[in-house]
N, C-alpha and C positions, 0 to 999 in steps of 0.2 A: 370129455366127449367131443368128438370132433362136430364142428359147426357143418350141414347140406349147404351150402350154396342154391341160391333161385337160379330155375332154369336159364333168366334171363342175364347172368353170367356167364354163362357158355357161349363158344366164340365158335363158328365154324372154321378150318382150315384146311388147305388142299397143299400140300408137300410131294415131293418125289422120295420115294423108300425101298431103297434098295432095286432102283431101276424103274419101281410101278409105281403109278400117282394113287395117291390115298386121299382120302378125304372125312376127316374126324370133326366133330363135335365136341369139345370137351371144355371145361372151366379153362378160362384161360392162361392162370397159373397155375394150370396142371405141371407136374415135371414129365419132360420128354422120357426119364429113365422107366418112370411110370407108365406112359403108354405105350412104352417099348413090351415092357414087362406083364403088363396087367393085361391090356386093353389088346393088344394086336401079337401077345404070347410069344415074342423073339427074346427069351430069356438068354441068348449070348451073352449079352448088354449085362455086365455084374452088378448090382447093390453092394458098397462094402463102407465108407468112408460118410457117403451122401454129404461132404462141406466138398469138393472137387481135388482132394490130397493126393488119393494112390489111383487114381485114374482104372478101376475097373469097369467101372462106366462109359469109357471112349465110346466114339462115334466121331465119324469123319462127317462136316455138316460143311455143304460146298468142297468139298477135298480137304478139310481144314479138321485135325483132331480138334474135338471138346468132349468135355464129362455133361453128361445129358443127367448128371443129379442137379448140374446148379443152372440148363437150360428149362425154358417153358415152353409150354406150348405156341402162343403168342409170336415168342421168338424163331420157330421153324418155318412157320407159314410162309409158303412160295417157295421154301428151301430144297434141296439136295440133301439127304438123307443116306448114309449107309452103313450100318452093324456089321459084324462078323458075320454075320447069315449072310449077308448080299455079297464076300468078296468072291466063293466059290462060283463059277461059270460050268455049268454042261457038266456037275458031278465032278469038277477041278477042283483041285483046290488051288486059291492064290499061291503065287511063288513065293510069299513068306510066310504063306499058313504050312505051307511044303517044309520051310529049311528050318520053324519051329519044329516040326515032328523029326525032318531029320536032323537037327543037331540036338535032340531033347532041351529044348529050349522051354522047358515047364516040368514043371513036378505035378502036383495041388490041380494044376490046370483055372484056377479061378481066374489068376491077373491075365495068363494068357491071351484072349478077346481083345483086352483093351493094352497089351503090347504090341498085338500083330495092329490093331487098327493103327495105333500110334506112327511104330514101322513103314505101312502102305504109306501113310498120310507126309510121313518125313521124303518118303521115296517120290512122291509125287511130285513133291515140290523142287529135292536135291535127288539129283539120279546117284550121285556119286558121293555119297557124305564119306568127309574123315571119321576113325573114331571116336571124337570130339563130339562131332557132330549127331554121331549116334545117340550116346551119352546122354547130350545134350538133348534130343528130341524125345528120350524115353525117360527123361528124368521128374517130367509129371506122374509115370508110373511105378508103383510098390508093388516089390512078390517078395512076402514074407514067408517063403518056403526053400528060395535056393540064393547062390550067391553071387547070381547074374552070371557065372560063364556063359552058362547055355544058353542062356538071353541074347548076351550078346555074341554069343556062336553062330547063334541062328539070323542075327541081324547083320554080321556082316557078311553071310553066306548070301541071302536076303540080294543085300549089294553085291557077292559076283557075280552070284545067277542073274541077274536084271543087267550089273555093266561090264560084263564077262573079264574083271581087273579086279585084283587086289585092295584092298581100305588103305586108304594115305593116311599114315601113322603121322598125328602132329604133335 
C-alpha cells in the first residue's frame, strides 16, 4: 500500500511549460513524467522503461533532452519545460514533427514523442550533425517496432530542411 505523504511535504513550484508559466503544488519527489501525465494531462510524454533506458519519456528541460521518469519535481523549479505538445506553433507542426510523418519515421507511434524531442533538442544545440552524431543523440532512445530507417530518414531530413545541406557521412 502506497504511504500519503503530509501535506507538509509538498513543495510549491513555478516552471515555464511549453511557453506558459505554471505553477504546481506537489510532493516534491513527485516525478515530472507524472505531472506531465496525471496532473496537467499532456500524455505525449510516454511511460515505458520508468529507470530512464528507451527515452519515451523525453522532454527537453532548458533546450536539454532528459527522461522526466528519473526527474522530480524539485528539480524543475524555475526551469524551461517543453513536451511534444509545446513544439507545434499556430496548428504547425515542428520541422521534425513534419519529416517524421513524412519520412514515416514511426510505426507503433509510442517512442515517436521522445525521438522528435531528442531530434529538436540535438538540432538546437548542432544545426548540422553528422550521421554519427545523430546516432549518437538518439541513442538514449528505443523503438521496438521498426529498424530505424525511418528514424533516421526522418532525422536527417530534419537536418536538410533546417540546414538546406546534405549529413556529413563520417
Amino acid at each position: 500500500m502506497k504511504q500519503q505523504l503530509p501535506d507538509e511535504m509538498d513543495v510549491a513550484i513555478q516552471l515555464t511549460l511549453n511557453g506558459q508559466i505554471v505553477e504546481l503544488t506537489v510532493p516534491a519527489e513527485r516525478r515530472v513524467v507524472d505531472i506531465l501525465r496525471d496532473d496537467l494531462e499532456l500524455t505525449g510524454t510516454k511511460l515505458s522503461c520508468e529507470i530512464g533506458r528507451c527515452g519515451a519519456c523525453m522532454i527537453l528541460v532548458d533546450g536539454k533532452p532528459m527522461n522526466a521518469c528519473l526527474l522530480m519535481a524539485y528539480q524543475v523549479a524555475g526551469r524551461e519545460l517543453t513536451t511534444i505538445e509545446g513544439l507545434a506553433v499556430d496548428n504547425q507542426l515542428h520541422p521534425v514533427q513534419q519529416a517524421f510523418l513524412d519520412e514515416g519515421g514511426f510505426q507503433c507511434g509510442y517512442c515517436t514523442p521522445g525521438m522528435v524531442i531528442s531530434m529538436v533538442g540535438l538540432l538546437e544545440h548542432n544545426a548540422t550533425p553528422s550521421l554519427d552524431e545523430i546516432e549518437e543523440g538518439l541513442s538514449g532512445n528505443l523503438c521496438r517496432c521498426t529498424g530505424y530507417g525511418g528514424i533516421l530518414r526522418a532525422a536527417e531530413a530534419s537536418v536538410r530542411n533546417k540546414a538546406g545541406c546534405p549529413i556529413a557521412k563520417k
